[in-house]
N, C-alpha and C positions, 0 to 999 in steps of 0.2 A: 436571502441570507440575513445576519444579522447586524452585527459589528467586527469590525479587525480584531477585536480582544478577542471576542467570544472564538472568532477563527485560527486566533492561535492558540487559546487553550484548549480545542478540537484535534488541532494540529499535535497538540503536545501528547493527549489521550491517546490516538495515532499511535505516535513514537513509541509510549510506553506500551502497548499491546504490542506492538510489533516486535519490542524486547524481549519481552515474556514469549510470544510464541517463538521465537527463534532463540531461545534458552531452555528450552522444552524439544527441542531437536537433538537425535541422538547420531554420534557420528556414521552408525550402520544404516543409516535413511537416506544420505546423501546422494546415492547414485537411483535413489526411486524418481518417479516421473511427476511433473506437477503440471496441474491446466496451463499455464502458462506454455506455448505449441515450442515444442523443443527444447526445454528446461530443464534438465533435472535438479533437483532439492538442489546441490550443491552450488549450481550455476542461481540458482533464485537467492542463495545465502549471499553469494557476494554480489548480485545486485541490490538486497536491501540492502548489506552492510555498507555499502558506498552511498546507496542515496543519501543520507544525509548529510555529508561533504558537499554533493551536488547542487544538493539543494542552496545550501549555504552558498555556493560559489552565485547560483542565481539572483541572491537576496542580491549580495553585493555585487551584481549587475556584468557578473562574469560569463563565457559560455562553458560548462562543463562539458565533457568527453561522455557523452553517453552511449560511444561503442562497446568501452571494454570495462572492463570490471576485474579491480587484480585481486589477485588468491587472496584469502583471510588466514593469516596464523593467529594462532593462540584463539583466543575465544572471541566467535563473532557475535556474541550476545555483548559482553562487554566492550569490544570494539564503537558496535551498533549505537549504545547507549550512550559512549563519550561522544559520539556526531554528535546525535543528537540532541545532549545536552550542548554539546556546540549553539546546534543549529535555532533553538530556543533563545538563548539567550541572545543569539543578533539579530531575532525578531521581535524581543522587547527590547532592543536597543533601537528599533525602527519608531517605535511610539507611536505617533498618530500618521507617519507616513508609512504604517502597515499596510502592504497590499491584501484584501481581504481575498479575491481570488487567487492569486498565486499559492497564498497558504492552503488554500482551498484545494487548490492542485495536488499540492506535497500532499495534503491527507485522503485526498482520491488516491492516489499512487498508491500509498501506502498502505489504506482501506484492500485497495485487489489485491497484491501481493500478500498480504499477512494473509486474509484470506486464502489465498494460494497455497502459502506454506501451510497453514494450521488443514488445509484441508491432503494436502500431498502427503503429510506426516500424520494422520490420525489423530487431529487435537480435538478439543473441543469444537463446537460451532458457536459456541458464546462468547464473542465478540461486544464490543459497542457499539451500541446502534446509534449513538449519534454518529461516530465516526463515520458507517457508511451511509448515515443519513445527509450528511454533507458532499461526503464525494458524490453521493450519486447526483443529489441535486444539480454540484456544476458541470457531471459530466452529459446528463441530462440537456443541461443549458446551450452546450457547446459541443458535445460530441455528435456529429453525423456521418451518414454512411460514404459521404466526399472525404472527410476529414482526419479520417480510423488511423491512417499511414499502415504500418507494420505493428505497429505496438496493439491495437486493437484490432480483435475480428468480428464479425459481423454479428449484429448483438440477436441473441438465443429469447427462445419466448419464456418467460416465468409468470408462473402466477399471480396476479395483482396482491392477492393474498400472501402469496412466498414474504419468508424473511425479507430486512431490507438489506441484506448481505447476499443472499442469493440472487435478488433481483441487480444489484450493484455486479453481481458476478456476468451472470446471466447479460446484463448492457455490458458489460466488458469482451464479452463474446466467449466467456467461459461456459463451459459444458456443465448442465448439473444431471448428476445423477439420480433414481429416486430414493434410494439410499442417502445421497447427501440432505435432498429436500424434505423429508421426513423426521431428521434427526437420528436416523440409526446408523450411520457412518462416522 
């Protein structure tokens, strides 16, 4: 890794993609299926739209609810973006007691899900690749076949060659297709 800064402007990169792709989501896609095992769009939409409350409530050293996830009205793009502009700014209010892995986390997280969604609604595959050059990194670091719980399944073989979004999918225990790996999905 780098610096705390460098991981929160990673982090921030994150955020904004993950805006964008869940602003590019139409309401007739919601009941489609996404990698994520027993998800559908709708259920991924209000898990990202909460993550960044969560996130926040971790910075400030709280345990968030990561059972449920309550419904989104009105628009969960602009919801999505006021967290996260939240959750930004009280991680430069951290300064130099920036945790560099935690951020690192929030942008893993957020790295597979954007991927998720952008891949369950037909978006692009052009992403930033630092973003999942980060998460992969500390998921890499820390993530093993003991440690998966529920949130991870067992990570899929990809190409050392594959994108680093697919490979980041692929360690998340996401399914690729060769339609996805190619580019023509």
């Amino acid at each position: 890794m780098t610096s705390p800064y460098e991981a929160v402007v990673v982090l921030s990169r994150a955020l904004d993609q993950a805006g964008d792709v869940l602003a590019a989501v139409h309401p007739d896609q919601h009941s489609q299926p996404t990698p994520c095992q027993g998800w559908d769009v709708e259920r991924l939409i209000r898990h990202l739209v909460a993550t960044p409350g969560k996130f926040a409530a971790m910075v400030r050293g709280e345990q968030p609810d990561w059972a449920t996830d309550p419904p989104v009205a009105g628009d969960p793009a602009a919801a999505f973006r006021t967290a996260a502009d939240d959750l930004i700014h009280l991680w430069h209010q951290q300064g130099d007691a920036t945790d560099e892995r935690a951020a690192d986390m929030q942008t893993a997280e957020l790295a597979v899900h954007t991927w998720d969604l952008a891949r369950a609604t037909g978006q692009s595959a052009e992403l930033d690749e630092s973003v999942a050059d980060r998460g992969l990194a500390l998921m890499a670091d820390g993530l093993t076949p003991d440690n998966r719980g529920d949130a991870f399944a067992e990570e899929v073989e990809a190409p050392d060659d594959a994108p680093v979004y697919h490979r980041l999918a692929a360690f998340s225990g996401r399914r690729l297709d060769d339609a996805w790996l190619d580019g023509t999905a």
